[in-house]
LOTILO-382696 format. One line per 2 residues: number of its first residue (from 0); their letters; for each residue z, x, y of N, C-alpha, C. Coordinates in nm, 2 decimals, decimal comma. Example, Ala and Ser with C-alpha at 12.3 -4.5 7.8 and 13.67 -1.06 7.14 Angstrom:
2
0) AS) 0,78/1,32/-0,57/0,78/1,23/-0,45/0,78/1,32/-0,33  0,71/1,28/-0,22/0,71/1,37/-0,11/0,79/1,29/0,00
REM end
This chain:
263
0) XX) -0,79/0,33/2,70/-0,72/0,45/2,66/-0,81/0,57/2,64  -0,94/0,56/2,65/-1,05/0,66/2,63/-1,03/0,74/2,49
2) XX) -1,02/0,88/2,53/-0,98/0,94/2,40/-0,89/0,93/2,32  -0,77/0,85/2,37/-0,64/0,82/2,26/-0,68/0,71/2,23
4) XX) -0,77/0,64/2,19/-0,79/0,51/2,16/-0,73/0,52/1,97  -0,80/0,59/1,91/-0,77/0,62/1,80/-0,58/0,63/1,76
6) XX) -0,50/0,67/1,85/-0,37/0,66/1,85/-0,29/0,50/1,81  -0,38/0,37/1,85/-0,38/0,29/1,89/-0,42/0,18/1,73
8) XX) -0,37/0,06/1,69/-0,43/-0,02/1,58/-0,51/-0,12/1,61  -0,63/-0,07/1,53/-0,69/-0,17/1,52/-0,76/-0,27/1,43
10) XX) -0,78/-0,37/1,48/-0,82/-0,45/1,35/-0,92/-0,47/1,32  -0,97/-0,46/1,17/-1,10/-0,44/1,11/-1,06/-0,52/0,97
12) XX) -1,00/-0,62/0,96/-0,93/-0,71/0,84/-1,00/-0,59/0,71  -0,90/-0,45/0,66/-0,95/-0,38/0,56/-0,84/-0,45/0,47
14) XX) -0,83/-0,39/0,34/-0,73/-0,44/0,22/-0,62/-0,38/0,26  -0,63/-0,26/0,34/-0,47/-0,25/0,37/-0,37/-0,31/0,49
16) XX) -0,48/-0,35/0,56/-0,43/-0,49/0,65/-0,38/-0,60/0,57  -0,46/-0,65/0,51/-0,38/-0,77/0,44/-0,25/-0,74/0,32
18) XX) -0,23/-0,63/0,33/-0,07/-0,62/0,26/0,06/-0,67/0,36  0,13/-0,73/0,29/0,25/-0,79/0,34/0,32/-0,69/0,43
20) XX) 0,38/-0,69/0,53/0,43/-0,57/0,63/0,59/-0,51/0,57  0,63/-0,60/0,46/0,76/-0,55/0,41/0,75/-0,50/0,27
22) XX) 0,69/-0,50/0,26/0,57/-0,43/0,11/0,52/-0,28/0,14  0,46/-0,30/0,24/0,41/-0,20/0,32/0,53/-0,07/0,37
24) XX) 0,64/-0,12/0,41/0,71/-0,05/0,48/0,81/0,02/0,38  0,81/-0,10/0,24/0,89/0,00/0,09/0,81/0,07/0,06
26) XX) 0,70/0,04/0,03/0,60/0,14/-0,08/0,59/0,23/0,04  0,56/0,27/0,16/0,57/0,35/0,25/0,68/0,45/0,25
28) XX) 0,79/0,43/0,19/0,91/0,46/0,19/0,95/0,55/0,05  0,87/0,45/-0,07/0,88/0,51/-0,19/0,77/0,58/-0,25
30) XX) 0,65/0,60/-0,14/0,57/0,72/-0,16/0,61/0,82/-0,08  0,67/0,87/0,00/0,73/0,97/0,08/0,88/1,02/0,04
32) XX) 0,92/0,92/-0,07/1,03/1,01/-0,14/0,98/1,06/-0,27  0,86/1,05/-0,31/0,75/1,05/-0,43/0,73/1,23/-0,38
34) XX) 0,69/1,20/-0,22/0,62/1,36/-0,19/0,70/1,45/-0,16  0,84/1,41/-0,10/0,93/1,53/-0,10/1,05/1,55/-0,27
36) XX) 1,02/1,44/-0,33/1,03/1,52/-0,48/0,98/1,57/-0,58  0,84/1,57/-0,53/0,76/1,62/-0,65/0,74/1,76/-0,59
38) XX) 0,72/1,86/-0,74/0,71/1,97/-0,69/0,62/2,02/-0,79  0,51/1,96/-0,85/0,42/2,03/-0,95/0,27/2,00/-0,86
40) XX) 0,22/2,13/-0,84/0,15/2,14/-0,74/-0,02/2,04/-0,79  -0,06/2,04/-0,89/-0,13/1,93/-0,94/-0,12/1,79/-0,87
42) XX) -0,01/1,74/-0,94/0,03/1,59/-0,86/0,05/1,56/-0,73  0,12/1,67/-0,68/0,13/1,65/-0,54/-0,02/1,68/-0,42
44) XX) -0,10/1,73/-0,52/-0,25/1,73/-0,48/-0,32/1,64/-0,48  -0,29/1,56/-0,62/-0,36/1,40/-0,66/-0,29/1,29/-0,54
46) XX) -0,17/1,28/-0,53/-0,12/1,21/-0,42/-0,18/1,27/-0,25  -0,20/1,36/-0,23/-0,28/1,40/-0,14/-0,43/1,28/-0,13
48) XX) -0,53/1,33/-0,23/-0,62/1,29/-0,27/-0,61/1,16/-0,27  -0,51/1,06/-0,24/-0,48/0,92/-0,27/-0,46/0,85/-0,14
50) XX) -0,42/0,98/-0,06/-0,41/0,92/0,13/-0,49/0,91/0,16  -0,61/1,06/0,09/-0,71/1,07/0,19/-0,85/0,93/0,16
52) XX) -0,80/0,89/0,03/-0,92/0,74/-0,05/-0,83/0,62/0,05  -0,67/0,63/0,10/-0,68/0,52/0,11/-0,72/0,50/0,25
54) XX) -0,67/0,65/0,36/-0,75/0,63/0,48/-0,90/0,60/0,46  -0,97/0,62/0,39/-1,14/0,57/0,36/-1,15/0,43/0,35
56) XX) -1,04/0,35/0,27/-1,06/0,25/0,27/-1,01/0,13/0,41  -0,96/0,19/0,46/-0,89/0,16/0,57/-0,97/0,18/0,67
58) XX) -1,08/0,25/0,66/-1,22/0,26/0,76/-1,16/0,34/0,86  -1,12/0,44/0,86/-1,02/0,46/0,99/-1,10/0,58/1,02
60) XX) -1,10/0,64/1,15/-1,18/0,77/1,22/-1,14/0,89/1,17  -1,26/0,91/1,05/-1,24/1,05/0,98/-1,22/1,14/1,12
62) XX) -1,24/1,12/1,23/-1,20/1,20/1,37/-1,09/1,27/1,38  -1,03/1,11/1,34/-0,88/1,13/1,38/-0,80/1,20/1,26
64) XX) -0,89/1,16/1,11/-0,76/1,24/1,03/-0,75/1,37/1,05  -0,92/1,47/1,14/-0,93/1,60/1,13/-0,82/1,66/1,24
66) XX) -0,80/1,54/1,33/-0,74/1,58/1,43/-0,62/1,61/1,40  -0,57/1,47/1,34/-0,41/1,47/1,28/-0,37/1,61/1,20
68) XX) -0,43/1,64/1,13/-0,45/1,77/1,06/-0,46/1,90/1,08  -0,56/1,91/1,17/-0,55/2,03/1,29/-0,43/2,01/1,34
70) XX) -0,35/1,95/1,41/-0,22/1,97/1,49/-0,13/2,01/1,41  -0,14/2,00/1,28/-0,03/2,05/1,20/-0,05/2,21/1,13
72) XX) -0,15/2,29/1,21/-0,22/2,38/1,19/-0,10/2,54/1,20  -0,03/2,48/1,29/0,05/2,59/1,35/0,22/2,61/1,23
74) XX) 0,24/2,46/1,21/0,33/2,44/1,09/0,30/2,49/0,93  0,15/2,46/0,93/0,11/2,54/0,83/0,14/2,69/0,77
76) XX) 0,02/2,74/0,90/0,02/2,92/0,94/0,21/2,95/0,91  0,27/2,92/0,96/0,45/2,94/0,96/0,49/2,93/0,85
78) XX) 0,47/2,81/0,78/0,50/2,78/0,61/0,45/2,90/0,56  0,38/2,92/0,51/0,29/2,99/0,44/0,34/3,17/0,50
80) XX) 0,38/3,18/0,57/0,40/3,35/0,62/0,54/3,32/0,55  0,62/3,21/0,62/0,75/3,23/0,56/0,79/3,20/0,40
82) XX) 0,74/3,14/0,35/0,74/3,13/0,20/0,66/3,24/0,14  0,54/3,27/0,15/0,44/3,37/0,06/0,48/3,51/0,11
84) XX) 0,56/3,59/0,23/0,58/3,71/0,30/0,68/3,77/0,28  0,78/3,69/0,39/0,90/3,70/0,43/1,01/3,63/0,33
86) XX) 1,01/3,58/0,23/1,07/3,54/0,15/1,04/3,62/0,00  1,12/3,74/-0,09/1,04/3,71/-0,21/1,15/3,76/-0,25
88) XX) 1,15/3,75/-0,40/1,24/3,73/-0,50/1,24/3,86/-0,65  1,36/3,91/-0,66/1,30/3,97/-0,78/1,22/3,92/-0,89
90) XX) 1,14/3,98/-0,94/1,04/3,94/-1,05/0,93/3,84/-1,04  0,92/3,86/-0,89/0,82/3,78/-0,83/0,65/3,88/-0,85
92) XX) 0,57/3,81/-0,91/0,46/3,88/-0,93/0,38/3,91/-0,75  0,37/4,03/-0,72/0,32/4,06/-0,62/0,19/4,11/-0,57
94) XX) 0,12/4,07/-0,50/-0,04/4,05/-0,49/-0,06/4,14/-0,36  -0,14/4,23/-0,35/-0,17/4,34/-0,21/-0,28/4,25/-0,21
96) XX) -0,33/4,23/-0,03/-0,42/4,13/0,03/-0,49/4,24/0,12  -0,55/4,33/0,12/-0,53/4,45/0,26/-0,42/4,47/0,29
98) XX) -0,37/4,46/0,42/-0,26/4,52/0,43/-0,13/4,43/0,45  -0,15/4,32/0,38/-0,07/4,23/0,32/-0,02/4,25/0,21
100) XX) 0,14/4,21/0,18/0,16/4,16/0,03/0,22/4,05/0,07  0,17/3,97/0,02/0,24/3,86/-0,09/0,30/3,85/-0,18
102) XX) 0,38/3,69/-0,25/0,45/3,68/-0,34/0,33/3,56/-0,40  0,29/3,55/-0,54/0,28/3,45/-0,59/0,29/3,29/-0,60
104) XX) 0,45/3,33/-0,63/0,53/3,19/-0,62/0,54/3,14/-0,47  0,58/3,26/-0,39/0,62/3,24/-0,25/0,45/3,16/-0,19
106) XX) 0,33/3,18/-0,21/0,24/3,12/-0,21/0,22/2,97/-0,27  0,25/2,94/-0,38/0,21/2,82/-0,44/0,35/2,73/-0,36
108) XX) 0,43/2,78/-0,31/0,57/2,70/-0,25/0,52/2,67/-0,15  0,44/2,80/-0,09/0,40/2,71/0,08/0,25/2,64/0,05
110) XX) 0,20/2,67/-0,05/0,13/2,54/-0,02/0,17/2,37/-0,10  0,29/2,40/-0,14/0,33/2,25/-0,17/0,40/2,19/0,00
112) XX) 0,45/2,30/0,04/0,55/2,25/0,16/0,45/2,20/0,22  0,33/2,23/0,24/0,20/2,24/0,38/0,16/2,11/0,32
114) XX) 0,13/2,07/0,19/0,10/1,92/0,14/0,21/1,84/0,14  0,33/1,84/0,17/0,43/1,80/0,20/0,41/1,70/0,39
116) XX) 0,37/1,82/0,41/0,41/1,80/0,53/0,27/1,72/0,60  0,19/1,76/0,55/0,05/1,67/0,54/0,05/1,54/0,49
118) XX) 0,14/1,50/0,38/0,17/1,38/0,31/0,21/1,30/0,40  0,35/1,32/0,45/0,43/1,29/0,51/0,33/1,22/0,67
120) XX) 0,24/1,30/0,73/0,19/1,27/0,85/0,10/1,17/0,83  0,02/1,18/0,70/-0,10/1,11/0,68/0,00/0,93/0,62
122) XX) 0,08/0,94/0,61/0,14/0,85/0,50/0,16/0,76/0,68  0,28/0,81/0,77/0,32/0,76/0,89/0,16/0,71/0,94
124) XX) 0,03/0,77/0,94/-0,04/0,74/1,00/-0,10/0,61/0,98  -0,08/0,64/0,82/-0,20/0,50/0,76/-0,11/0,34/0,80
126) XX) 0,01/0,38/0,79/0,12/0,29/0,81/0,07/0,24/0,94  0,11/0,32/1,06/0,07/0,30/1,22/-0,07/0,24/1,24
128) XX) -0,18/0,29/1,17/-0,31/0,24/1,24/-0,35/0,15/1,15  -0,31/0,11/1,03/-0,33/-0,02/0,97/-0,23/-0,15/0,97
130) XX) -0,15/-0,16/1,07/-0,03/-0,23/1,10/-0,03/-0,28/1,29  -0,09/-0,39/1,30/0,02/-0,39/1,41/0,13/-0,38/1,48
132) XX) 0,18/-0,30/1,56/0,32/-0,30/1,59/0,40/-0,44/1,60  0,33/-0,55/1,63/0,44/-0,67/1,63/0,43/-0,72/1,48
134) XX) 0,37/-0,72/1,43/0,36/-0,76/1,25/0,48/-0,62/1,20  0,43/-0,48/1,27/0,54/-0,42/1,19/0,69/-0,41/1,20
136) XX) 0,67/-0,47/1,33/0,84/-0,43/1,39/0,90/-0,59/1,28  0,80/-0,68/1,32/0,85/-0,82/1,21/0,91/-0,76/1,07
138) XX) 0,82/-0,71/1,00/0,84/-0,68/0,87/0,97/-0,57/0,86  0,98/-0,50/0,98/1,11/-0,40/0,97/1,22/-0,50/0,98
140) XX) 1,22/-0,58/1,04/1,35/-0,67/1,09/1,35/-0,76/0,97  1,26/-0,83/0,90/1,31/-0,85/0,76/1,41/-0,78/0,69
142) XX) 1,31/-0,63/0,67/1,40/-0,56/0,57/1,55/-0,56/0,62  1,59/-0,51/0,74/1,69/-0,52/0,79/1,79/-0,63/0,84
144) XX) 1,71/-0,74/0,81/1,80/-0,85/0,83/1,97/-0,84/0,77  2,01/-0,82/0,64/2,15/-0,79/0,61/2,23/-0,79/0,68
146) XX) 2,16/-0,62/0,76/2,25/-0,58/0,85/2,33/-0,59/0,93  2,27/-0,73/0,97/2,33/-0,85/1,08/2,46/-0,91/1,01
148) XX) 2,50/-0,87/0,92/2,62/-0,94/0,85/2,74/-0,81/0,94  2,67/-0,69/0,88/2,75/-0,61/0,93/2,77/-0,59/1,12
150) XX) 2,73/-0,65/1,16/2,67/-0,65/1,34/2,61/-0,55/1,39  2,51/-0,52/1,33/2,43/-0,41/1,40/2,34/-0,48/1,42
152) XX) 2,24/-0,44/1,51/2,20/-0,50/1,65/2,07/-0,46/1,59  2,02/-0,57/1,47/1,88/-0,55/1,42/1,77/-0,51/1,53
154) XX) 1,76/-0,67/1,60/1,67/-0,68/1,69/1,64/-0,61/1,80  1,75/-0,57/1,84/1,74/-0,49/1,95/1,72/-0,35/1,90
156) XX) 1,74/-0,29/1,79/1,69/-0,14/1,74/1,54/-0,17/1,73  1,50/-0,27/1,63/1,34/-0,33/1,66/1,26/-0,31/1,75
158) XX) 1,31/-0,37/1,80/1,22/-0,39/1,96/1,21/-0,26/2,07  1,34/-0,18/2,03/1,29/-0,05/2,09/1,26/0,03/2,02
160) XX) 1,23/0,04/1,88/1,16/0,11/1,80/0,98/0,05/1,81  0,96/-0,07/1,85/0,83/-0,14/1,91/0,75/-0,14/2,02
162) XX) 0,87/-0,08/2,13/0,84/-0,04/2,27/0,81/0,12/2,22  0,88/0,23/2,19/0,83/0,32/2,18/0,69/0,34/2,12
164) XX) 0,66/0,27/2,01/0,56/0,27/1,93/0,42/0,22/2,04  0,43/0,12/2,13/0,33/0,12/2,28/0,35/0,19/2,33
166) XX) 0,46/0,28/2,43/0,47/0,35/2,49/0,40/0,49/2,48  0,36/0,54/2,33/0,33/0,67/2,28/0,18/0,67/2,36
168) XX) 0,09/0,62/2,31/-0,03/0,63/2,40/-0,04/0,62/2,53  0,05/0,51/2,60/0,08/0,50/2,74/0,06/0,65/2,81
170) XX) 0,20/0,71/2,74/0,24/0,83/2,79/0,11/0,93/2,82  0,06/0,95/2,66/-0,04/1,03/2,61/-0,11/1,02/2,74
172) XX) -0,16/0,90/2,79/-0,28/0,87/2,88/-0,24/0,93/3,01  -0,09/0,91/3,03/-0,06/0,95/3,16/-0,03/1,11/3,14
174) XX) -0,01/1,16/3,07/-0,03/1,31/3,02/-0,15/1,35/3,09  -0,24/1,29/3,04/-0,38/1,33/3,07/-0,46/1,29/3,22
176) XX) -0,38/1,26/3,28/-0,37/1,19/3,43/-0,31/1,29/3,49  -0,18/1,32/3,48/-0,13/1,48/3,55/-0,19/1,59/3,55
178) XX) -0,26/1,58/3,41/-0,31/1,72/3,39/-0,41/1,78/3,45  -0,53/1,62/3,47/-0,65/1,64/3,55/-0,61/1,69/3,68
180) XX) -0,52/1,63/3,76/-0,46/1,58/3,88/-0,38/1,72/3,88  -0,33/1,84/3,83/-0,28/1,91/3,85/-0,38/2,03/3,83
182) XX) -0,47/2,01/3,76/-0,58/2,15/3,79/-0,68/2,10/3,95  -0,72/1,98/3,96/-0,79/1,98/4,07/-0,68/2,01/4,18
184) XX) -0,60/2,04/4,17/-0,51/2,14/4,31/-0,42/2,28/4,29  -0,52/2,33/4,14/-0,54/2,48/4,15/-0,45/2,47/4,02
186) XX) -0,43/2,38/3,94/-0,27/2,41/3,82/-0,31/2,54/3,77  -0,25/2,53/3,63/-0,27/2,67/3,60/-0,36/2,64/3,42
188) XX) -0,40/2,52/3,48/-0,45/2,50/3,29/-0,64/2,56/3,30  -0,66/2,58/3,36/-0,81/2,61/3,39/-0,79/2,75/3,34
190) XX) -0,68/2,82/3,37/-0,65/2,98/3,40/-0,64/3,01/3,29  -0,69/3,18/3,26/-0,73/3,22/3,13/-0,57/3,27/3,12
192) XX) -0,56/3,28/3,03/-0,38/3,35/2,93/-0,24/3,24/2,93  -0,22/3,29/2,83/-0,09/3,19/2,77/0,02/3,16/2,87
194) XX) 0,07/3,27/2,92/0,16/3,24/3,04/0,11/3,18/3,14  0,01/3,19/3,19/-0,08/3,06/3,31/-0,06/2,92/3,28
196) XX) -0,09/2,88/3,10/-0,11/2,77/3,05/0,02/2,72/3,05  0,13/2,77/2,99/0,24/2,77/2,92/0,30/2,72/3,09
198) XX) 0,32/2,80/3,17/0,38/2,77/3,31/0,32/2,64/3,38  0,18/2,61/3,35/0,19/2,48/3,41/0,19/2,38/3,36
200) XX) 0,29/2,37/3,23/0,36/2,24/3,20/0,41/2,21/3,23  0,56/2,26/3,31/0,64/2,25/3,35/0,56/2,18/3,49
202) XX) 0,51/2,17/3,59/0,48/2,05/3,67/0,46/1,92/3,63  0,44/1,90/3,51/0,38/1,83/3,45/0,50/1,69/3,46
204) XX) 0,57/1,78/3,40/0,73/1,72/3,37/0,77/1,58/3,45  0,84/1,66/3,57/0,91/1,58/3,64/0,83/1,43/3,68
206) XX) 0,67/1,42/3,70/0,66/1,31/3,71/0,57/1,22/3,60  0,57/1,29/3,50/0,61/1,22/3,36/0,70/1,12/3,34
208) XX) 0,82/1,24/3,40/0,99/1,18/3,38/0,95/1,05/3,50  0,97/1,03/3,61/0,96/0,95/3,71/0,84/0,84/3,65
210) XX) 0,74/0,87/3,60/0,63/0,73/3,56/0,68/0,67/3,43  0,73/0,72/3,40/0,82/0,65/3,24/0,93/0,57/3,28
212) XX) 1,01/0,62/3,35/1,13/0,54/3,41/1,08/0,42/3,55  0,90/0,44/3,56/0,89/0,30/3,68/0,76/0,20/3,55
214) XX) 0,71/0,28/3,47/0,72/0,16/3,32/0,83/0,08/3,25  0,94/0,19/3,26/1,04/0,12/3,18/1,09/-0,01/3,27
216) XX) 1,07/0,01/3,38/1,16/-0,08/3,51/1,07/-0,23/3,51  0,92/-0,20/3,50/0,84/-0,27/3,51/0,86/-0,35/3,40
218) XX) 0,88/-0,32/3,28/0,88/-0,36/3,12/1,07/-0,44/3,13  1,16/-0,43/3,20/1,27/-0,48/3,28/1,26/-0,59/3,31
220) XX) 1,17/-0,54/3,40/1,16/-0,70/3,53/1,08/-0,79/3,45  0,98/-0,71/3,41/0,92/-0,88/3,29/0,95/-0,95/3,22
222) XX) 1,08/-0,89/3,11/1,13/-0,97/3,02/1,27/-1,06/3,07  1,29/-0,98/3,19/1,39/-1,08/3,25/1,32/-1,17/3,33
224) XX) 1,22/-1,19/3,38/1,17/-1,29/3,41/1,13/-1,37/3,35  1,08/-1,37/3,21/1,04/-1,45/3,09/1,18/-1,46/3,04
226) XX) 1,30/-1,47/3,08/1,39/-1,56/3,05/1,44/-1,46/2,87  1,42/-1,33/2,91/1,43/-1,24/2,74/1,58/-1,25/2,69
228) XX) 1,62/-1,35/2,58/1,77/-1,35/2,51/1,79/-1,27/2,42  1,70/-1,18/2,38/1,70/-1,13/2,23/1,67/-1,27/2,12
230) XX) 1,77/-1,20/2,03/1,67/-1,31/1,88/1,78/-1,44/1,85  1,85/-1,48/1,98/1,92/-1,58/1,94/1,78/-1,72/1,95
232) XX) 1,82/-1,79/1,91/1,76/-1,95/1,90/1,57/-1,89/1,91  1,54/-1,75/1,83/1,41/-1,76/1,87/1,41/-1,80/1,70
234) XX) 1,28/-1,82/1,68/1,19/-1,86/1,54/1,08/-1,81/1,46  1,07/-1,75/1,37/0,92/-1,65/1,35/0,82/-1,70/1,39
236) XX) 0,69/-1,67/1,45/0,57/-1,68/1,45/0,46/-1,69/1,35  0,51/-1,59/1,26/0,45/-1,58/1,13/0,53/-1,61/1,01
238) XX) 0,50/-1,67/0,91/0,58/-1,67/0,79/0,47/-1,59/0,64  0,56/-1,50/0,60/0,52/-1,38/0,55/0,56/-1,44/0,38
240) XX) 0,47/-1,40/0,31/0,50/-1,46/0,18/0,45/-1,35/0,08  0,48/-1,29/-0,07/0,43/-1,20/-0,13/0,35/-1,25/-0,23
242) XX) 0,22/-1,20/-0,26/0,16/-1,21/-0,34/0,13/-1,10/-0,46  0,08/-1,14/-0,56/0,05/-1,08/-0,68/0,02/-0,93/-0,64
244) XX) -0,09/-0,97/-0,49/-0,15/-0,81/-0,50/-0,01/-0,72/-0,44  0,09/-0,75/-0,41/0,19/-0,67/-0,33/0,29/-0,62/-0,43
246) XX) 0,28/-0,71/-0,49/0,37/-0,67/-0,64/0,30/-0,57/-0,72  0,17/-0,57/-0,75/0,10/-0,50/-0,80/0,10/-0,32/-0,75
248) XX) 0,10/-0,34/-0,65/0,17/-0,21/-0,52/0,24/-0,14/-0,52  0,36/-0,24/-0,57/0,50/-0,19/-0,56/0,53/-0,13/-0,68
250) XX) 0,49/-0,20/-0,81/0,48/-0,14/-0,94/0,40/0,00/-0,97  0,30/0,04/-0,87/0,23/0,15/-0,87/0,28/0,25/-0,81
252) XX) 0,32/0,23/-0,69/0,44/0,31/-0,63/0,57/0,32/-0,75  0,63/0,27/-0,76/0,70/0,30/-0,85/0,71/0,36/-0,95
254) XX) 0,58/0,36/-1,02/0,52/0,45/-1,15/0,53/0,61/-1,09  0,44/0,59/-0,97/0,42/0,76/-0,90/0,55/0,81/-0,90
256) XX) 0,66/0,75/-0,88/0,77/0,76/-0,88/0,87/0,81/-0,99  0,82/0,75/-1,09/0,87/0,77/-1,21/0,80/0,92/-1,30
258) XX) 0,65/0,93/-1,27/0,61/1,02/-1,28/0,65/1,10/-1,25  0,67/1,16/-1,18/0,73/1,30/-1,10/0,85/1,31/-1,21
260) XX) 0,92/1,25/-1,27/1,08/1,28/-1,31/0,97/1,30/-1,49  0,88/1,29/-1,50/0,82/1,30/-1,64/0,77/1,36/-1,68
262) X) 0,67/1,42/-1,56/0,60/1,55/-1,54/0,70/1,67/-1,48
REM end
């Protein structure tokens, strides 16, 4: 995968590998409704501060969190103009910047939204790169087992929520295959200014579209050749069991939880 390798899980048996994958996927769930309801900009700093300890413990490529980070660079800059600028309020204490004003409040809002939205990325990440996709898609189809009372089509949402989850770096890679392959016959990504750059995406496209649709075919013919029924008469591989430390987890998530409604 070369440079997307980091996109990719791997295993390094840390403490957040050995959490149960359905444990993992609640407390996953009940820290991300923790960050879009908290709104005291302290706490929602310390929960910050809690991704960035547990990606450390998780050994994972401080590279990658800079990277992850950076991409969200542009959602930031936007936040922050449109909350601190373009947005203010009577009786909003107002601050001249040079030839800026700002609003106060409109400031402390966009930077809760910007740790919001940093939460939110860092949270999906730690999930993705300390989880195998077949351990996770398992653990998802747990949770969702019920569902099958109701006839929705657990396994089959799974399993394409598990293909997409491979397919992302796939793509990525073939991204970076076109792109080489379209400047060595003049593209326009070499070329200095935004409309040069911007214009030659659009080659990009169509055989994107065409190598996705002869993966997908490929990924077809294999599972019908291996005889693929879905999840009738199949049997787990793994048998998943919760321990003290997962409980322990879930009570802590929970608290954060409870905090916010206290504070």
């Amino acid at each position: 995968m070369g440079n997307n390798s980091f996109l990719l899980y791997r295993k390094q048996n840390t403490w957040l590998e050995q959490w149960d994958p359905r444990m993992k996927i609640t407390v996953s769930l009940i820290f991300a409704a923790s960050l879009l309801l908290n709104h005291n900009l302290l706490l929602k700093t310390a929960q910050i501060v809690l991704l960035i300890i547990l990606w450390w413990i998780a050994k994972l490529s401080w590279r990658a969190l800079v990277f992850t980070l950076l991409s969200l660079t542009i959602f930031f800059i936007s936040t922050m103009i449109y909350q601190s600028i373009l947005i203010t309020n009577p009786g909003d204490s107002m601050i001249q910047l040079g030839v800026l004003t700002y609003s106060l409040q409109g400031a402390i809002n966009g930077i809760l939204m910007c740790e919001q939205i940093a939460g939110i990325v860092l949270l999906l990440s730690l999930l993705v790169r300390t989880t195998s996709p077949i351990i996770l898609a398992e653990g998802l189809e747990m949770i969702l087992k019920p569902f099958k009372k109701l006839r929705f089509p657990v396994h089959e949402a799974v399993m394409m929520f598990t293909i997409a989850l491979r397919f992302l770096p796939i793509l990525i890679e073939e991204i970076d295959k076109i792109r080489k392959a379209q400047m060595a016959r003049g593209g326009g990504f070499h070329r200095k200014g935004i409309s040069s750059r911007f214009r030659g995406i659009f080659p990009m496209l169509m055989p994107l579209f065409v190598l996705s649709i002869l993966r997908a075919k490929e990924l077809a013919v294999a599972m019908e050749s291996r005889c693929y029924q879905g999840d009738e008469g199949r049997t787990p591989i793994r048998l998943y069991r919760l321990h003290p430390r997962d409980y322990s987890i879930l009570a802590f998530s929970v608290f954060n939880l409870l905090l916010i409604f206290i504070v």
